[in-house]
C-alpha positions in Angstrom: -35.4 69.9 -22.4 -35.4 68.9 -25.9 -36.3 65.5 -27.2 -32.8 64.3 -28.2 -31.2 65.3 -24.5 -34.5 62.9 -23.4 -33.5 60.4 -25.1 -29.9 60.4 -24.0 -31.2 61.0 -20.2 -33.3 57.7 -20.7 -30.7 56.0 -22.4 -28.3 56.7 -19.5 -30.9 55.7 -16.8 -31.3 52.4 -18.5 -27.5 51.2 -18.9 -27.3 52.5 -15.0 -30.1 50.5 -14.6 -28.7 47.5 -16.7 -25.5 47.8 -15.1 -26.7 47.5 -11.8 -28.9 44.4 -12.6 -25.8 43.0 -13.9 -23.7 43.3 -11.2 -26.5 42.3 -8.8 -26.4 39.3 -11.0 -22.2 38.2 -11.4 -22.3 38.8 -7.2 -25.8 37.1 -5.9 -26.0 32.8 -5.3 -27.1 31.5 -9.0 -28.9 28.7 -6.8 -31.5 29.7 -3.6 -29.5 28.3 -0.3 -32.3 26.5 0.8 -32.7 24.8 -2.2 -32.3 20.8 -2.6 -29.2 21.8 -5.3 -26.0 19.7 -4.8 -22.7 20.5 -5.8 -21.8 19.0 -9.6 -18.3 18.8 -10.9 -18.1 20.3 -14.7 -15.0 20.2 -17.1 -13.5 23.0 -19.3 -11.7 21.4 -22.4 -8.0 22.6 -23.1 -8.1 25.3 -25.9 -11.6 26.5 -25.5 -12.9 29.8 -25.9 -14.5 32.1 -22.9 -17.7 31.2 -25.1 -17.3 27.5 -25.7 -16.4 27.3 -22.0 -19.3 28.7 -20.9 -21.7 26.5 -22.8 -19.8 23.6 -21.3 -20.7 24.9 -17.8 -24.2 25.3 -18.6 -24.2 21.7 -20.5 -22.7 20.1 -17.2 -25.6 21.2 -15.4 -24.6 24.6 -13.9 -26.9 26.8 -13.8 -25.5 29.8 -15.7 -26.3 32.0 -18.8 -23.6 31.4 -21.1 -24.0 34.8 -23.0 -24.3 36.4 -19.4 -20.7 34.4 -17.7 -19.1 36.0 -21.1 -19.9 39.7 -21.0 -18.7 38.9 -16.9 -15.3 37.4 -18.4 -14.8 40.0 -20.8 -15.7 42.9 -18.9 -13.1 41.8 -16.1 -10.6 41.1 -18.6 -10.6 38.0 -18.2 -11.8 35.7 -21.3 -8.3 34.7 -22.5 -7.0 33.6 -18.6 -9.7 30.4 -18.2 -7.9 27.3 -17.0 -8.8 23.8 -18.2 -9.7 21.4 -16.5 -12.6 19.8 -13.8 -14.0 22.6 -11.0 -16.7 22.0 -8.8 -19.9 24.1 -8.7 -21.5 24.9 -5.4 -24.4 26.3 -4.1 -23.0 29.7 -2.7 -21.0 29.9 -5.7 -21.6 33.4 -7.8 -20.9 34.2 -11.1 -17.8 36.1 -10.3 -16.3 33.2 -7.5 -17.0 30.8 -10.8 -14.9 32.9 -13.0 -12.7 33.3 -9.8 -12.3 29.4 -9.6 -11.6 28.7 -13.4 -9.2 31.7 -14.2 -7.0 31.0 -10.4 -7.5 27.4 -11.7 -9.1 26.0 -8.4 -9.6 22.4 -9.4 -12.2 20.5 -7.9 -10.5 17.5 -6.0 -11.0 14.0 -5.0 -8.5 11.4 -3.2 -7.2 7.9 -3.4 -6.1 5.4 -0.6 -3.3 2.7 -1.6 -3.3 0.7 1.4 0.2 -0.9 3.2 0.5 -4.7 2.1 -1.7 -4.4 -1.3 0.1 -5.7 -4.5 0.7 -3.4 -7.6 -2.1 -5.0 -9.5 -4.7 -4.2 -6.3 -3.0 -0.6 -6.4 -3.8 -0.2 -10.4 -7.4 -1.8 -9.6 -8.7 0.8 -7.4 -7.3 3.5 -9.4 -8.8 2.4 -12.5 -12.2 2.2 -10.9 -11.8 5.7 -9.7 -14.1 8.1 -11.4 -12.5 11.0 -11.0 -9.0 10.2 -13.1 -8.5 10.0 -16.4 -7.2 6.5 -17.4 -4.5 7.0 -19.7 -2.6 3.6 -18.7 -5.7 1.2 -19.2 -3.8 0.0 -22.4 -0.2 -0.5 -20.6 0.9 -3.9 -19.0 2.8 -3.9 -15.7 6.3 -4.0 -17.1 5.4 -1.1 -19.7 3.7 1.1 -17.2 6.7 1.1 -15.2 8.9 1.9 -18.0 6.9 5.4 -18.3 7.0 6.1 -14.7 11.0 5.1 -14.4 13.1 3.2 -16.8 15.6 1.7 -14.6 12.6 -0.9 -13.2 11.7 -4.3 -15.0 9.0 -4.9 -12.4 6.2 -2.1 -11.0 5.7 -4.4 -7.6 6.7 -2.5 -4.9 7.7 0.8 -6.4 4.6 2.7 -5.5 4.5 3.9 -1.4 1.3 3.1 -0.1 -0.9 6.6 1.2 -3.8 8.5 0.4 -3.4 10.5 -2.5 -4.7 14.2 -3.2 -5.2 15.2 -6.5 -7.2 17.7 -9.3 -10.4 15.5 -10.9 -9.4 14.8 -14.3 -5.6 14.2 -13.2 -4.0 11.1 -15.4 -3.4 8.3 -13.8 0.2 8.0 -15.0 0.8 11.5 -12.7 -0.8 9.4 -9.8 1.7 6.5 -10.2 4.6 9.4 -10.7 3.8 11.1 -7.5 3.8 7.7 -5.7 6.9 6.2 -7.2 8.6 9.2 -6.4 7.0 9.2 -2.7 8.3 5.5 -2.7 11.9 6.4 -4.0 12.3 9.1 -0.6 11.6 7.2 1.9 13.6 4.2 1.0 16.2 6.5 0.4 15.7 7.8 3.7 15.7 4.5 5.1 18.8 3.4 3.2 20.2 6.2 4.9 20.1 5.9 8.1 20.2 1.6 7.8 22.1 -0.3 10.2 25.5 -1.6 9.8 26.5 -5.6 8.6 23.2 -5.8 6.6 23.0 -8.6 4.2 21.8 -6.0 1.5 23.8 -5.0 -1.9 21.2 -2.6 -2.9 18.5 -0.4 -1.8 16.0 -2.8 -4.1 17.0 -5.9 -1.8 16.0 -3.9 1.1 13.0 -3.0 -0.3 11.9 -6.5 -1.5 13.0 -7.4 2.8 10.4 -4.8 3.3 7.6 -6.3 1.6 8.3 -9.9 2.8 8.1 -8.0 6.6 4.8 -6.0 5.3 3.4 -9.5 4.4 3.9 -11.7 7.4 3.4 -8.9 10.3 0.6 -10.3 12.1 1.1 -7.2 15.0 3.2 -3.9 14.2 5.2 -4.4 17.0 6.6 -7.3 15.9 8.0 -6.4 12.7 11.4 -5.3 13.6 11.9 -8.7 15.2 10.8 -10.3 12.2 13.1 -8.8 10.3 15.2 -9.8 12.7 14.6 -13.9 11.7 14.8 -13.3 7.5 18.4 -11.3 8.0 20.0 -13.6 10.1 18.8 -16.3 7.8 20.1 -14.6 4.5 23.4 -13.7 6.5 23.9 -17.8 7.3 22.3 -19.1 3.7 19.8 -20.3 5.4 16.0 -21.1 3.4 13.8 -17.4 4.1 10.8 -20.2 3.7 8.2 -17.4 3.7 4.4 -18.6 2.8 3.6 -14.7 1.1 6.2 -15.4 -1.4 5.1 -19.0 -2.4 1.3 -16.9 -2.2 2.8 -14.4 -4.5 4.4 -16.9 -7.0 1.2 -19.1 -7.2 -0.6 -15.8 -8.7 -4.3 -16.4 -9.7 -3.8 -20.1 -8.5 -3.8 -19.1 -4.8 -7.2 -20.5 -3.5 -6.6 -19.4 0.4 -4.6 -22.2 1.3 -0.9 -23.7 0.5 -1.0 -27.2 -0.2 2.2 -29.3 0.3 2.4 -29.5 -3.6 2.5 -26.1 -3.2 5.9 -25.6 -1.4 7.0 -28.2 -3.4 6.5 -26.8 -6.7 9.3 -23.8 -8.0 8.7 -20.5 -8.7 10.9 -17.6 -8.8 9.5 -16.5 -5.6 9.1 -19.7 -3.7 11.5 -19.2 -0.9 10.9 -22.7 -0.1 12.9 -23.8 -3.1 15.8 -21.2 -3.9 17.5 -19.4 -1.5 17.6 -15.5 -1.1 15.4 -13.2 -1.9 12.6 -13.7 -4.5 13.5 -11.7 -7.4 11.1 -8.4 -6.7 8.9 -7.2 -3.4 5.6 -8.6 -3.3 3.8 -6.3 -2.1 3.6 -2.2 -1.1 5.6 -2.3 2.2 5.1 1.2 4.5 7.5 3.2 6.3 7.3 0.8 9.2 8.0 -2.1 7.1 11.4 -0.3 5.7 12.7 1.0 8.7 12.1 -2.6 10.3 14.2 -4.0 6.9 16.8 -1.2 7.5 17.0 -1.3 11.4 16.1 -5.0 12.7 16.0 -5.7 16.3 19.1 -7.3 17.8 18.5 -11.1 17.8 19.7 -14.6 17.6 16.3 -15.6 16.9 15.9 -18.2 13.3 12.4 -18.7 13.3 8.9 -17.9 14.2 4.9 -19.4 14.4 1.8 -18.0 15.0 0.4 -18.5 18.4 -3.2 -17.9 17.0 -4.0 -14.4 18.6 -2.2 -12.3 16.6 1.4 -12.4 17.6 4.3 -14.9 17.4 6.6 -17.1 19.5 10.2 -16.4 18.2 12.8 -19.4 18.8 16.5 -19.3 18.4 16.9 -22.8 17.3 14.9 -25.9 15.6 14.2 -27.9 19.0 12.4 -24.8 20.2 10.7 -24.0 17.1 9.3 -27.4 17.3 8.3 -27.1 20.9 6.3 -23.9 19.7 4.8 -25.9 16.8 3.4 -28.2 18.9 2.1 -26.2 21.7 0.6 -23.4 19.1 0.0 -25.5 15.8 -0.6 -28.8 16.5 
């Protein structure tokens, strides 16, 4: 064999040889699985090149060779089909399931809980402490925030349905508020829908403010249809709703934990104490329980209602037994 044809022969040998150890690598665990590793979320940046990408990866804290993740990329085709945005890194993860994840753009996730009865501003607290979505409304008051997410709103309270939310890590917070709003909009549409008849509703938005009053007072779920029941046939006779939440609302960040006397004295938009109707938005996030009791109240005479202490509440047609119940459970 002549020297040249050697060569060639050991050339060849070494790119088997170099191909193999390559593909051993893009398929084998870049951590050990009995390591103490845990998973680490990493970003790509929108617009960045297979080899800018991988440095990000490897400046995140995954464990990767960036010239190495680029030869995989290219040789699969693949460098020009990398998705932007926050993945998550695991332990079994190979080089190949990383490219996998970014190019298929399987974003790593996290979730948020808006909890029945919270206000807007408790809502837009515990998303901007979450870590995992990108603030883009930090700067935004109430009123403006809603004018992003839907025009046709003055006020954010109450627009947003209460669930927990799934979404990529990274996600703005103004697609968070979209994808509740919108949540919101169906099932009070829903509701609306199939309402009963002789309601003392012009809109869908009165309803909805009924709705939060209900999600506010309900001391026991079972209750709240007959709770409805007291506000709707007050608002059908003019009668005073006289509702402590709304008085609670009104009073804002001079709510100590107790309503004073000057305090149902003293006029607010929302003191329902003072002015008659409905305050002029919900107060709170009311759930689907809270709608359908607004939309479908239970069949009573009843005109008011106190808090026996345990929970529940002693429902009275008239004054005289109101009283009785006042005395026997308050006083």
């Amino acid at each position: 064999m002549s020297f040249i044809k050697k060569i060639i022969s050991l050339l060849f040998i070494a790119l088997i040889a170099l191909a193999t150890a390559f593909a051993y690598w893009a398929f084998q665990p870049l951590v050990q699985a009995d390591s103490e590793f845990k998973s680490i979320d990493f970003s790509i940046k929108a617009g960045s090149a297979v080899r800018s990408a991988s440095r990000q990866m490897r400046d995140s804290g995954v464990p990767i060779e960036p010239f190495m993740f680029e030869i995989l990329a290219r040789v699969n085709g693949k460098a020009n089909k990398l998705k932007a945005g926050t993945f998550e890194f695991e332990i079994s993860d190979t080089p190949m399931i990383l490219l996998v994840k970014i190019v298929n753009g399987e974003f790593s996730h996290a979730s948020l809980a808006i909890i029945e009865g919270w206000s807007f501003q408790q809502m837009r607290n515990a998303i901007d402490a979450h870590p995992g979505i990108k603030h883009d409304s930090l700067s935004l008051s109430g009123k403006e925030l809603i004018k992003k997410i839907n025009p046709d709103y003055q006020s954010p309270e109450g627009l947003f349905f209460p669930d927990t939310y799934l979404f990529a890590k990274g996600s703005s917070d103004l697609l968070i508020y979209q994808q509740a709003h919108q949540s919101m909009l169906k099932h009070l549409d829903d509701a609306w829908q199939a309402k009963a008849a002789n309601l003392p509703y012009k809109t869908a938005y009165e309803a909805l403010i009924m709705a939060s009053i209900i999600e506010k007072e309900t001391g026991r779920s079972s209750e709240r249809s007959l709770i409805a029941s007291v506000f709707i046939n007050r608002l059908k006779i003019g009668m005073l709703l006289q509702t402590d939440p709304t008085v609670i609302y009104g009073m804002g960040e001079s709510y100590k934990g107790k309503i004073r006397k000057v305090d149902l004295l003293t006029d607010t938009p929302y003191n329902t104490y003072t002015r008659a109707g409905l305050p002029p938005t919900p107060i709170a996030l009311p759930g689907i329980a809270s709608l359908s009791a607004a939309l479908n109240p239970e069949k009573s005479a009843a005109l008011y209602f106190v808090a026996r202490g345990d929970g529940t509440s002693q429902f009275s047609d008239n004054l005289t037994e109101h009283n009785r119940a006042v005395n026997k459970y308050q006083r």
